[in-house]
C-alpha positions in Angstrom: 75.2 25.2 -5.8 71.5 24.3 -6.5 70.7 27.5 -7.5 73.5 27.6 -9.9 72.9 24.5 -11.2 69.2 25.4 -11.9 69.9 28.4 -13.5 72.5 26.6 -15.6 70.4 23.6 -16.8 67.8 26.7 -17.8 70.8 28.4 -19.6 71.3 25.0 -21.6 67.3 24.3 -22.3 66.9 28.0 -23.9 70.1 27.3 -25.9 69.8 23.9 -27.0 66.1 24.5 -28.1 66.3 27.8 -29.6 69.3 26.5 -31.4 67.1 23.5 -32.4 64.4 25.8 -33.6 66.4 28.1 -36.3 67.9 24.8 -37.1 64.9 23.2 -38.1 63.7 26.2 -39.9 66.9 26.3 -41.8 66.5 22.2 -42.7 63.3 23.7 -44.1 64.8 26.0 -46.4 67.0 23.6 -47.5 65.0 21.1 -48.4 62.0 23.3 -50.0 64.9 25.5 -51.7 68.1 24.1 -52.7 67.5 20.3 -52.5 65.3 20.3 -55.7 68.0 22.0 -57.6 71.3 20.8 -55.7 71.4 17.5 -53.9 75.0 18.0 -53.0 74.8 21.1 -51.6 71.9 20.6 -49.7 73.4 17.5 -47.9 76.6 19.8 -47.5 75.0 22.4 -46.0 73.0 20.2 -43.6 76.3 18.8 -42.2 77.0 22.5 -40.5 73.1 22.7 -39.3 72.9 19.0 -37.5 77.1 19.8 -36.5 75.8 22.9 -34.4 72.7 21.2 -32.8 74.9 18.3 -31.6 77.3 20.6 -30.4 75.3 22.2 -28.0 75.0 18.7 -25.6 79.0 17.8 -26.7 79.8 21.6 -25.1 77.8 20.6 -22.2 79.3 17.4 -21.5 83.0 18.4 -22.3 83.0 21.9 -21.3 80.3 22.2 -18.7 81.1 18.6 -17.2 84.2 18.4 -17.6 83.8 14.4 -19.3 86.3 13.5 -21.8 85.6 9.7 -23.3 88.7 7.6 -23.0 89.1 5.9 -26.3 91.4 2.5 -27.5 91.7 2.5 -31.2 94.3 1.3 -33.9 96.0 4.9 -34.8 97.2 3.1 -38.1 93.0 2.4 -38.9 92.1 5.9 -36.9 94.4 7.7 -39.4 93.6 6.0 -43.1 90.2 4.8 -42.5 87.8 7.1 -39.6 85.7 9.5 -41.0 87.2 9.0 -44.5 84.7 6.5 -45.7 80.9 5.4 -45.2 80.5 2.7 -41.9 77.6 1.3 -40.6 78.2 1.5 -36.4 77.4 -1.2 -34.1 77.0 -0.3 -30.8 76.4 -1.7 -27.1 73.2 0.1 -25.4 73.5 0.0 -22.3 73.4 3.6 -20.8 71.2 6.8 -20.5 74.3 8.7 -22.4 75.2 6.5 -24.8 74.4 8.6 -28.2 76.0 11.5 -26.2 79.4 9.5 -26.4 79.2 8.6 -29.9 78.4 12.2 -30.6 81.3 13.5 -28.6 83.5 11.2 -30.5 82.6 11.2 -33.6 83.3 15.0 -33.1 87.2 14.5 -32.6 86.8 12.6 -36.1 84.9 15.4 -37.6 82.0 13.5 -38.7 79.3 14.2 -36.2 76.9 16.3 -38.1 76.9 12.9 -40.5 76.1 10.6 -37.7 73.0 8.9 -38.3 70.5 6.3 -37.2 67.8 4.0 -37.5 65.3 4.7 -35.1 61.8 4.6 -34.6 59.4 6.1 -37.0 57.4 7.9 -33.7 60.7 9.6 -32.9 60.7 12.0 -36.3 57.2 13.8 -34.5 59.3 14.6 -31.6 59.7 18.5 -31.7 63.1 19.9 -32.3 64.8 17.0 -32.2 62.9 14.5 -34.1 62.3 16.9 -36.7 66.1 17.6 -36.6 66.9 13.7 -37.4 63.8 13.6 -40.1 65.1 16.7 -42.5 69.0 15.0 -41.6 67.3 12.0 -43.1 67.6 9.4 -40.8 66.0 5.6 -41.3 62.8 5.5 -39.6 61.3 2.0 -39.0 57.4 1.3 -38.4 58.8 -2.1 -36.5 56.9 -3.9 -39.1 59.3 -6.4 -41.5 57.2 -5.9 -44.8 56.9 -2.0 -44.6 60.4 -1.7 -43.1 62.5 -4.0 -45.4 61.2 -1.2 -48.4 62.5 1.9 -46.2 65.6 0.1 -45.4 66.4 -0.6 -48.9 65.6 2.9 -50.3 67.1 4.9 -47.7 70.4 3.3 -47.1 71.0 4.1 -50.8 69.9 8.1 -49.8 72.0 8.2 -46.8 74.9 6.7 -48.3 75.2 9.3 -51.8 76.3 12.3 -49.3 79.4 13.7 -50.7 80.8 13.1 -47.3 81.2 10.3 -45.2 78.5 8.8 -43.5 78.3 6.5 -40.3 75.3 5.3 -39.2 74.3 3.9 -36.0 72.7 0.3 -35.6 71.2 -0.4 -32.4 71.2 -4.3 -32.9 69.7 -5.4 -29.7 66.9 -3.4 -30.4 66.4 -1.4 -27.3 68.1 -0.8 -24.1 69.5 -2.8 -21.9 67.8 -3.3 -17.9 67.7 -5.9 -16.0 64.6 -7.2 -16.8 65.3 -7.6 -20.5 68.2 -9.2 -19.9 66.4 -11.7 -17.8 63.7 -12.2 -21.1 67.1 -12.0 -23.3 68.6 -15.3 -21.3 65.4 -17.1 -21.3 65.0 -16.8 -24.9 68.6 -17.6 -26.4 68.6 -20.8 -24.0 65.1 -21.7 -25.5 66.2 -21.1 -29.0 70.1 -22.7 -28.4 71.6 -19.1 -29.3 74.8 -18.1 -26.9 73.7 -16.5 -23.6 75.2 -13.2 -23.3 76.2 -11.6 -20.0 76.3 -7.5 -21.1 73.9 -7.5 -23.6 70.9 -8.3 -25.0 70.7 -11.3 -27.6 71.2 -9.1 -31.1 68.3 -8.9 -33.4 69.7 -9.9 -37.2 66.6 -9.2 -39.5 67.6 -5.0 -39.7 71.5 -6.1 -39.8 71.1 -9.0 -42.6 68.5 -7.1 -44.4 70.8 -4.2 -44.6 73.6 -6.2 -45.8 72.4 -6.7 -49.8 72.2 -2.9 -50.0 75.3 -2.3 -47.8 77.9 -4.0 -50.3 79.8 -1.6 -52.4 78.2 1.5 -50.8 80.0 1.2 -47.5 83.4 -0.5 -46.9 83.4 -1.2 -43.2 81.8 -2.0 -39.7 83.1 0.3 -36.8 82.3 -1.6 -33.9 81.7 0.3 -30.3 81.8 -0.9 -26.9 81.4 1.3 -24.1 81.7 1.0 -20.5 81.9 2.7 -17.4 83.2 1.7 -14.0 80.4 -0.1 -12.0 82.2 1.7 -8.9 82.4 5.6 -10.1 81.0 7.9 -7.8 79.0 10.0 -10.4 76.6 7.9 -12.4 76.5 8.1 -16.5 73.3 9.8 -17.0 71.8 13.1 -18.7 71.2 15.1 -14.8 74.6 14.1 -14.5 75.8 16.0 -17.2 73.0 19.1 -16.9 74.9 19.0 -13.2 78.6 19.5 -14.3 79.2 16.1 -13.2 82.6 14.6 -14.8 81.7 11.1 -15.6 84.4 8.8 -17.5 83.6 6.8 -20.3 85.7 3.9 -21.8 86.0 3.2 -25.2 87.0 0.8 -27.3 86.2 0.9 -31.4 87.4 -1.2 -34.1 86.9 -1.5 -37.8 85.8 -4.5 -39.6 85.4 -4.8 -43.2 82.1 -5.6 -44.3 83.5 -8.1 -46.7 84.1 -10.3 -43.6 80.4 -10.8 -43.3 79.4 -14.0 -45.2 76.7 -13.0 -47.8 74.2 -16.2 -46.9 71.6 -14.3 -44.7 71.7 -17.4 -42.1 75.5 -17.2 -42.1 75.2 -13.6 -41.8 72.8 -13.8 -38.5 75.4 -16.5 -37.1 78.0 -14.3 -38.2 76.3 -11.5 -35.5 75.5 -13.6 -33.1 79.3 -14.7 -32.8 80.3 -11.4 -33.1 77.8 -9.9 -30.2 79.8 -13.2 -28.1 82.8 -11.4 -28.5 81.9 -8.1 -27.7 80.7 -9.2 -24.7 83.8 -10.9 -23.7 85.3 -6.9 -24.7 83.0 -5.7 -22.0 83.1 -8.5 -19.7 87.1 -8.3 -19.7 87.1 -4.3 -18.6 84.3 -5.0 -15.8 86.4 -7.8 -14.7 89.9 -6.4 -14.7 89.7 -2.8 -16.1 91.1 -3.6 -19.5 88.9 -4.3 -22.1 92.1 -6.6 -23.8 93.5 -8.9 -20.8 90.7 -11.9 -20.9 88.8 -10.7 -24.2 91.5 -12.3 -26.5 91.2 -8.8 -28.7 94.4 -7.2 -29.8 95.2 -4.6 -27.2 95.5 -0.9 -28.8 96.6 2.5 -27.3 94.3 4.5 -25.8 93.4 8.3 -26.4 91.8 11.1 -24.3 90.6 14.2 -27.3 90.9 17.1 -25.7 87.6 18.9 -26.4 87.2 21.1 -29.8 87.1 24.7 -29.4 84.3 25.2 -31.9 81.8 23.3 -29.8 82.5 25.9 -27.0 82.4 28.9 -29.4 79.0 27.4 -30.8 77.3 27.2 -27.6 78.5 30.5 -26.4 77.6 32.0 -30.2 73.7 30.5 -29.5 73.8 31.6 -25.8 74.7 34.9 -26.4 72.3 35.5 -29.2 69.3 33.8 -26.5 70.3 35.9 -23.2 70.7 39.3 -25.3 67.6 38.4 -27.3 65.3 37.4 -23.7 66.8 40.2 -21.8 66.2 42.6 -24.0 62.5 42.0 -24.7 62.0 41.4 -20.8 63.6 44.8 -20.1 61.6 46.7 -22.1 58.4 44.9 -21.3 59.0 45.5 -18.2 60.0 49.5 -18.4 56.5 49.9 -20.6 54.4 47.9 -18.5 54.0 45.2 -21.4 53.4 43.0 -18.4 51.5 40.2 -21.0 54.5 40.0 -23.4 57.4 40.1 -19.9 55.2 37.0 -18.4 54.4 35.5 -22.0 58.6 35.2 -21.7 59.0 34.2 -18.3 56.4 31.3 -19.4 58.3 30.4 -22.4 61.6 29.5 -20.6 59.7 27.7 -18.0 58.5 25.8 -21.0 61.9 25.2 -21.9 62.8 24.1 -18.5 60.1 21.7 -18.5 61.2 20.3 -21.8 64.6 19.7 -20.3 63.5 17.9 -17.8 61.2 15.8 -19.5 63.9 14.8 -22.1 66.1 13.9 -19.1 63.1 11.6 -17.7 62.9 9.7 -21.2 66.5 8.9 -21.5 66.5 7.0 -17.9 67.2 3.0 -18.1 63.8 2.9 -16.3 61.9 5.0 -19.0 63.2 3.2 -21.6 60.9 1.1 -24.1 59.1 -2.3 -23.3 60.2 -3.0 -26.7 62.7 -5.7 -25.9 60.7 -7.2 -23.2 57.0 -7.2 -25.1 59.5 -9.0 -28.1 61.1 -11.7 -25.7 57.8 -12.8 -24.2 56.7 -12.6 -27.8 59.1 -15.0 -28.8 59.1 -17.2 -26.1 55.6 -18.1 -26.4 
């Protein structure tokens, strides 16, 4: 099984990072070739190329693992509202695989090659998949309120003129959540007289308020996200677990919230957050406590819904596969056959490369890799 397992996770690296490769060279194109003459297009066209990156990991979790998120939402608001207009997402970051979640649902809606992000600006440098999110046009932040409040400004208005529906993704506690950031997180909001919050960390409002003047009329709604997983499940929601073919079960519970319901006051507006983070964690609190996320939250309870995984995700990964193992055996054959050993172990290096890659990207997502961020801002603010 370890040997299959290797040999699998090498299958993925080679696929998801050639695929990333010809995607990037094709963002490229687009932007040197059609965006000067056809903005719409361009953006159109991009959809497909960031669709069959994403796919790649959403074939590996769903196809390959077997994990299938279980998801509570309104079907009346799912059916006249999800991936029919722009929303800005707010979501709990707590786990290694929480972007792989969002991805694999907001596949089932049919907006995942729309999904975007604010993230930060050293992110866009990251080969493949940093360059993938730059030429998708994602909002990169320097962390610095003069330079950012500019890019925030300018590029919500460029994200939000796609012909198609856009959500993007706020990460409002800033980082991820560990232990010891929650600990700083505590000590600060009892300082300051801001509700202590049990799940998460206390939400930074300067991205979500400064967003909000820019927000109005372009996008209608908030979808808000709050994921869980059982504290007692065997396999544990991380990347290796995926790579594995682990089946891990995440729970799910989204609900839209007009932006209008946001009070346009930029103090009210922070309260506003800060009320609503108290809630969520209530949401998450209730389904550690008693498996539901509705019994002691006070939310409205909704159905929920398993999506049974998109044949075109498996179809993608198998079209990229296919194209890599033809491509690498071929070459490798007839290296081999006319001695070409430099060019047969110029290969062999290059998917150890790829390998290593793999692994490397699994060792960033951990909780225990994750930024100082959150902790460096707490003790910051504490002072």
């Amino acid at each position: 099984m370890g040997q299959l397992t290797g040999l699998g996770r090498l299958l993925i690296a080679v696929t998801f990072f050639t695929c990333g490769f010809f995607v990037n060279i094709a963002q490229l194109f687009l932007h040197i070739c059609v965006k000067p003459f056809d903005k719409r297009l361009c953006r159109s066209l991009m959809y497909y190329l960031t669709y069959s990156f994403y796919s790649i990991l959403v074939c590996v979790a769903e196809w390959y693992a077997g994990s299938h998120v279980r998801v509570f939402i309104d079907p009346e608001d799912e059916k006249k509202y999800f991936a029919k207009e722009h929303g800005l997402l707010l979501m709990n970051h707590t786990y290694e695989i929480d972007w792989l979640t969002a991805w694999m649902v907001t596949d089932k809606f049919g907006n995942v090659g729309n999904t975007k992000a604010y993230a930060k600006k050293m992110l866009r440098y990251v080969p493949i998949m940093g360059w993938v999110w730059w030429m998708a046009e994602f909002i990169f932040l320097d962390r610095n309120f003069d330079k950012d409040k500019i890019v925030i400004k300018e590029q919500l208005k460029v994200v939000f003129s796609y012909p198609d529906p856009v959500w993007l993704l706020l990460n409002a506690e800033g980082t991820r959540y560990t232990a010891a950031k929650h600990e700083l997180s505590v000590k600060f909001a009892q300082e300051r007289g801001l509700p202590v919050l049990k799940h998460h960390l206390i939400p930074r409002t300067k991205g979500f308020t400064t967003s909000l003047p820019t927000l109005r009329g372009i996008c209608p709604a908030i979808y808000d996200i709050n994921l869980a997983f059982k504290r007692d499940a065997k396999v544990k929601p991380t990347m290796l677990s995926q790579l594995n073919g682990e089946t891990v079960e995440p729970y799910m519970y989204i609900r839209r919230v007009p932006l209008s319901n946001v009070p346009e006051d930029e103090k009210e507006a922070a309260a506003w957050m800060q009320e609503f983070f108290m809630e969520k964690d209530r949401i998450i609190d209730s389904f550690h406590e008693t498996g539901s996320f509705f019994k002691t939250s006070g939310v409205k309870e909704v159905p929920m819904k398993i999506y049974k995984p998109r044949l075109a995700t498996l179809l993608n990964f198998i079209g990229w596969a296919t194209v890599c193992v033809a491509c690498i055996s071929y070459y490798m054959i007839t290296s081999f056959i006319a001695g070409n050993w430099i060019g047969f172990f110029t290969v062999i290096s290059i998917l150890g490369l790829f390998y290593g890659l793999m692994q490397h990207a699994v060792n960033a997502s951990k909780i225990s890799k994750s930024s100082s961020y959150g902790a460096d801002g707490a003790k910051q603010a504490a002072k």
